[in-house]
Structure formats: structure tokens, C-alpha cells
GUMI-241833 format. One line per field, with one value per atom (N, C-alpha, C): residue number from 0; residue in one letter; chain; atom name; x negated, y, z. Coordinates in Angstrom, 2 decimals, always signed. Last residue first. Example, Ala and Ser with C-alpha at 12.3 -4.5 7.8 and 13.67 -1.06 7.14 Angstrom:
pos = c(1, 1, 1, 0, 0, 0)
code = c(S, S, S, A, A, A)
unit = c(A, A, A, A, A, A)
site = c(N, CA, C, N, CA, C)
X = c(-12.85, -13.67, -12.90, -13.19, -12.30, -13.20)
Y = c(-2.25, -1.06, +0.03, -5.69, -4.50, -3.30)
Z = c(+7.08, +7.14, +7.87, +7.80, +7.80, +7.80)
END
This chain:
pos = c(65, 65, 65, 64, 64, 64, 63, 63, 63, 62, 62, 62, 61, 61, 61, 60, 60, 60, 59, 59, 59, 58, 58, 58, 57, 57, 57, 56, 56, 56, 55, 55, 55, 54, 54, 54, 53, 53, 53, 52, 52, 52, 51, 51, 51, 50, 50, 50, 49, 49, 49, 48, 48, 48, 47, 47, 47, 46, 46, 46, 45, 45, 45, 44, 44, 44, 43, 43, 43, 42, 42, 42, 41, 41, 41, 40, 40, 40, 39, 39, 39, 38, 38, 38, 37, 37, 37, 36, 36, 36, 35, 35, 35, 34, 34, 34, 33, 33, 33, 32, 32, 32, 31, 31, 31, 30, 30, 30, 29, 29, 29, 28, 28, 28, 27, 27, 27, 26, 26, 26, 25, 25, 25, 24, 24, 24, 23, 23, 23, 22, 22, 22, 21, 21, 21, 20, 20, 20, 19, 19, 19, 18, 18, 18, 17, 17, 17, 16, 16, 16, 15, 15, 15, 14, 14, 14, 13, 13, 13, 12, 12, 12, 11, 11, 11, 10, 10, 10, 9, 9, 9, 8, 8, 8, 7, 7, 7, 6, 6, 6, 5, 5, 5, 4, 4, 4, 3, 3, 3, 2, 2, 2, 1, 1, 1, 0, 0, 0)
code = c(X, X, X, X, X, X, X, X, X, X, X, X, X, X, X, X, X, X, X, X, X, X, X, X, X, X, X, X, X, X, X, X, X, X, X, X, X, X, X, X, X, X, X, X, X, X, X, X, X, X, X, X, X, X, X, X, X, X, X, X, X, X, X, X, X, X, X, X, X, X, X, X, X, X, X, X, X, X, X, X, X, X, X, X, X, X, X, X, X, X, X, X, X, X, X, X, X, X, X, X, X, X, X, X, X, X, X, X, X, X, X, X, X, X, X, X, X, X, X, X, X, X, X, X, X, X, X, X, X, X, X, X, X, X, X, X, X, X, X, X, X, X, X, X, X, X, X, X, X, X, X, X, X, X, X, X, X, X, X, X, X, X, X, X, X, X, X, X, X, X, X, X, X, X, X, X, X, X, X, X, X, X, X, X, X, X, X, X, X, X, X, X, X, X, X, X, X, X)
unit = c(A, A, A, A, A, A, A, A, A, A, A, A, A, A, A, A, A, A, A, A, A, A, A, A, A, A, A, A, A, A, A, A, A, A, A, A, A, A, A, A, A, A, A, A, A, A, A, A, A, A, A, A, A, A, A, A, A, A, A, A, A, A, A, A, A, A, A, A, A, A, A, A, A, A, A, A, A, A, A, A, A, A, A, A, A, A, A, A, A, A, A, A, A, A, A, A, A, A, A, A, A, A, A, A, A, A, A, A, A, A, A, A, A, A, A, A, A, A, A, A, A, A, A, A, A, A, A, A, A, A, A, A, A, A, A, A, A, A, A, A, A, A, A, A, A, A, A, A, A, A, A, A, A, A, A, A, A, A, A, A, A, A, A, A, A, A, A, A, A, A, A, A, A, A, A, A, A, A, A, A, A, A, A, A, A, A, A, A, A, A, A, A, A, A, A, A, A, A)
site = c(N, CA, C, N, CA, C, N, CA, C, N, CA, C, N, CA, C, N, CA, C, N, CA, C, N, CA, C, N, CA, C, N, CA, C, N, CA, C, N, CA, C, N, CA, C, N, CA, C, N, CA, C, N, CA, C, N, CA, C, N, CA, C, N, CA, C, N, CA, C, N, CA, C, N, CA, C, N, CA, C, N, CA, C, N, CA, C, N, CA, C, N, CA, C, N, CA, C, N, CA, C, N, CA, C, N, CA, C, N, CA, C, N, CA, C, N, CA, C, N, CA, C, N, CA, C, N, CA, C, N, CA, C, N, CA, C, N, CA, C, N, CA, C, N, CA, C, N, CA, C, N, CA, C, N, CA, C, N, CA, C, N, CA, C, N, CA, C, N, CA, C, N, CA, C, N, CA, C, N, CA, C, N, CA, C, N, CA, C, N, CA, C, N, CA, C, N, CA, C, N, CA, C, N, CA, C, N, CA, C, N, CA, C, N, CA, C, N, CA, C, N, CA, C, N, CA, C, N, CA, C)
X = c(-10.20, -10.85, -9.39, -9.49, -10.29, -10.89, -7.96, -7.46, -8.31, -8.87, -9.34, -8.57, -6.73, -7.10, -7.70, -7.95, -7.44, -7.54, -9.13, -7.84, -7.27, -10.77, -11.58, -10.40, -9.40, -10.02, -10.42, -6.43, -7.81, -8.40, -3.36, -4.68, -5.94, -0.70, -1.93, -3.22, +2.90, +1.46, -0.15, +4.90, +3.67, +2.40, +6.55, +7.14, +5.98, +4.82, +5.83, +6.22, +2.60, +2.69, +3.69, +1.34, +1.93, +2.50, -2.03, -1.04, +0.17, -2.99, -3.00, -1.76, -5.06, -3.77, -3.69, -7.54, -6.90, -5.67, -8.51, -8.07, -8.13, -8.06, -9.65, -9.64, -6.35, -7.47, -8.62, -4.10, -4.66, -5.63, -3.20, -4.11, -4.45, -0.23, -1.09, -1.67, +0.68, +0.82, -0.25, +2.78, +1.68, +2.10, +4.81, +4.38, +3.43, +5.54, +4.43, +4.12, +7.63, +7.91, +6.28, +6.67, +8.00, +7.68, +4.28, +5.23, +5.41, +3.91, +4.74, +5.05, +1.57, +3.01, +3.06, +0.22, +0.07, +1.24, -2.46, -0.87, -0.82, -5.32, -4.63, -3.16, -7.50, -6.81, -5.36, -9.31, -9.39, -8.86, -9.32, -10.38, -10.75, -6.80, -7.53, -8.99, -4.34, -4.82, -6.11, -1.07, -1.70, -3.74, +1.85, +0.81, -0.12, +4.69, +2.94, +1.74, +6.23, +6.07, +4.35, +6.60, +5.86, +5.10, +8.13, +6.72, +5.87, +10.22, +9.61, +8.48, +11.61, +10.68, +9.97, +10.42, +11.08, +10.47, +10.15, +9.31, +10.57, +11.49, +11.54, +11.09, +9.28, +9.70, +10.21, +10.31, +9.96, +10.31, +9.41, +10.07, +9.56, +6.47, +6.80, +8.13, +5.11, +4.91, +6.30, +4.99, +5.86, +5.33, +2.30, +2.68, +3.64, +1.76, +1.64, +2.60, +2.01, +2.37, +2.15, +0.39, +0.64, +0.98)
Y = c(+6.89, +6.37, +6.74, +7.53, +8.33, +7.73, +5.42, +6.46, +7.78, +1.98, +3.37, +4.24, -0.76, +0.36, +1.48, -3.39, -2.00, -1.21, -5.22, -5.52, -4.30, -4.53, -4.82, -5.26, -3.29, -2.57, -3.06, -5.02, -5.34, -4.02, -5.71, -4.35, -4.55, -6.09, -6.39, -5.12, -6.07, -5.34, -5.86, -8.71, -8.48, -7.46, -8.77, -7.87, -7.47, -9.40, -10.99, -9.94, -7.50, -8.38, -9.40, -4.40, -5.06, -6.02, -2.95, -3.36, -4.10, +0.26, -0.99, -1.49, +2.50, +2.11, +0.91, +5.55, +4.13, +3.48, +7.81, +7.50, +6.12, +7.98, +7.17, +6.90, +9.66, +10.01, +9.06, +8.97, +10.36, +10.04, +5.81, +6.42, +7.56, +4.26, +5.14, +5.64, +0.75, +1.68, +2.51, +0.09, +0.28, +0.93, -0.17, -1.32, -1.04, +2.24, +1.22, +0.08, +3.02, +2.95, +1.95, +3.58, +2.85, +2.07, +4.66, +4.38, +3.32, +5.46, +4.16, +4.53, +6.74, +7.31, +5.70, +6.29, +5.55, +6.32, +7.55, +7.20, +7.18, +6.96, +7.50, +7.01, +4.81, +5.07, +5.87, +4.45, +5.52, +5.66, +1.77, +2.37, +3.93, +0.75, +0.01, +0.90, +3.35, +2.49, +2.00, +1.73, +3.35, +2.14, +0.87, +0.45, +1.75, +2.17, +1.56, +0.87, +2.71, +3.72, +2.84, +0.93, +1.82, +2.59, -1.21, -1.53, -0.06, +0.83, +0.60, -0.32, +0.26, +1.52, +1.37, -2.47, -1.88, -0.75, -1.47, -1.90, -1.51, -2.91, -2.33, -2.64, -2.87, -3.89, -2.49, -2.87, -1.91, -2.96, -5.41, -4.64, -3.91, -5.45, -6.23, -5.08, -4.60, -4.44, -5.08, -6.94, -6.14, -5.97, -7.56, -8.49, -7.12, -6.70, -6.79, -7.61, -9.24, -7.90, -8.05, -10.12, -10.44, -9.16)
Z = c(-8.90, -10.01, -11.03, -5.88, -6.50, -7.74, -4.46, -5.22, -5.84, -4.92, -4.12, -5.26, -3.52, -4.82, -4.34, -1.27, -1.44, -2.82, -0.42, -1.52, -2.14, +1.36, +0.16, -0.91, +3.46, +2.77, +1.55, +4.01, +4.31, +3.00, +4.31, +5.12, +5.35, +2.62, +2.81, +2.76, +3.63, +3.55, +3.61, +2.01, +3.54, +2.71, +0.34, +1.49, +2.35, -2.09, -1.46, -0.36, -1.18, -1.72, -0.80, -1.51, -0.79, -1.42, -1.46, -1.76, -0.50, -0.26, +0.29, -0.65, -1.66, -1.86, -1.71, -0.33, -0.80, -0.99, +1.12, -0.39, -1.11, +3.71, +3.15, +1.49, +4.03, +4.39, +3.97, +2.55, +1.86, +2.26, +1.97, +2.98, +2.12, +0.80, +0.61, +1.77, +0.38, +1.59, +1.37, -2.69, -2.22, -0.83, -4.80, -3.96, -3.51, -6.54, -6.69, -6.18, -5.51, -6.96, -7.03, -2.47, -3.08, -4.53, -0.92, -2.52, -2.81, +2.30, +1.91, -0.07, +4.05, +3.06, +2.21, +6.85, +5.98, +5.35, +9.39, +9.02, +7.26, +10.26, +9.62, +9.51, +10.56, +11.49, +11.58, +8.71, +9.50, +10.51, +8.02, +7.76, +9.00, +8.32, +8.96, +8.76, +8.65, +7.54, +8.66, +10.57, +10.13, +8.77, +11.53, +10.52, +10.17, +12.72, +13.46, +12.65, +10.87, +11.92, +12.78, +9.15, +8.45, +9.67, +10.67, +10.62, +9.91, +10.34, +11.84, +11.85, +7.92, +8.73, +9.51, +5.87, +7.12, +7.82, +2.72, +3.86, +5.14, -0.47, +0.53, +1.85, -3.10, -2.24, -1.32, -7.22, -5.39, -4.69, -9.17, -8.91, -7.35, -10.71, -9.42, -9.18, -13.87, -12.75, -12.03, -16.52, -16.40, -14.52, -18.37, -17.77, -16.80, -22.02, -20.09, -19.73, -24.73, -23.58, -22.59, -27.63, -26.25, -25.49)
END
């Protein structure tokens, strides 16, 4: 049996990037592309994004320290 192949890149509209900051800190958010994620350096987390819609709830979040 094989993985299951990652979600091609979604593209985010800038201008939602420009006012979405992360729900934890408050922080401004770096957008990867190649992952489908909205990255927080400051609370070291990785908000997915799913179907185009950023999902901003802390507990969906990947923490980037594992």
C-alpha cells in the first residue's frame, strides 16, 4: 500500500495573507506555498489550509517544534 500523495499548492489571495496574523499571538503569518500551510515563527505552529480556507484554530494546528 502507498501514501496517500500530498494536496497539490493552494494559492492564498494576498490580501487575505495581509490581515490573517496567528490566533495565538497575534503575529504575522509566512504563507508555505509548497506545503499548504500558514506558518507562525512566534507560536511555532503550522495552520493548515484546506479546500483554499485557512484553518485558524490552534488545536488543528502542526506545532513546529516536533
Amino acid at each position: 500500500m502507498t501514501a496517500a500523495a500530498p494536496p497539490p499548492p493552494t494559492d492564498l489571495d494576498p490580501r487575505l495573507l495581509e490581515v490573517l496574523v496567528c490566533p495565538v499571538t497575534r503575529a504575522p503569518l509566512f504563507y508555505d506555498r509548497a506545503r499548504g500551510e500558514l506558518i507562525s515563527n512566534a507560536a511555532k505552529l503550522a495552520y493548515p489550509i484546506r479546500d483554499g480556507v485557512p484553518i485558524m484554530l490552534p488545536e488543528e494546528a502542526r506545532s513546529l517544534e516536533d
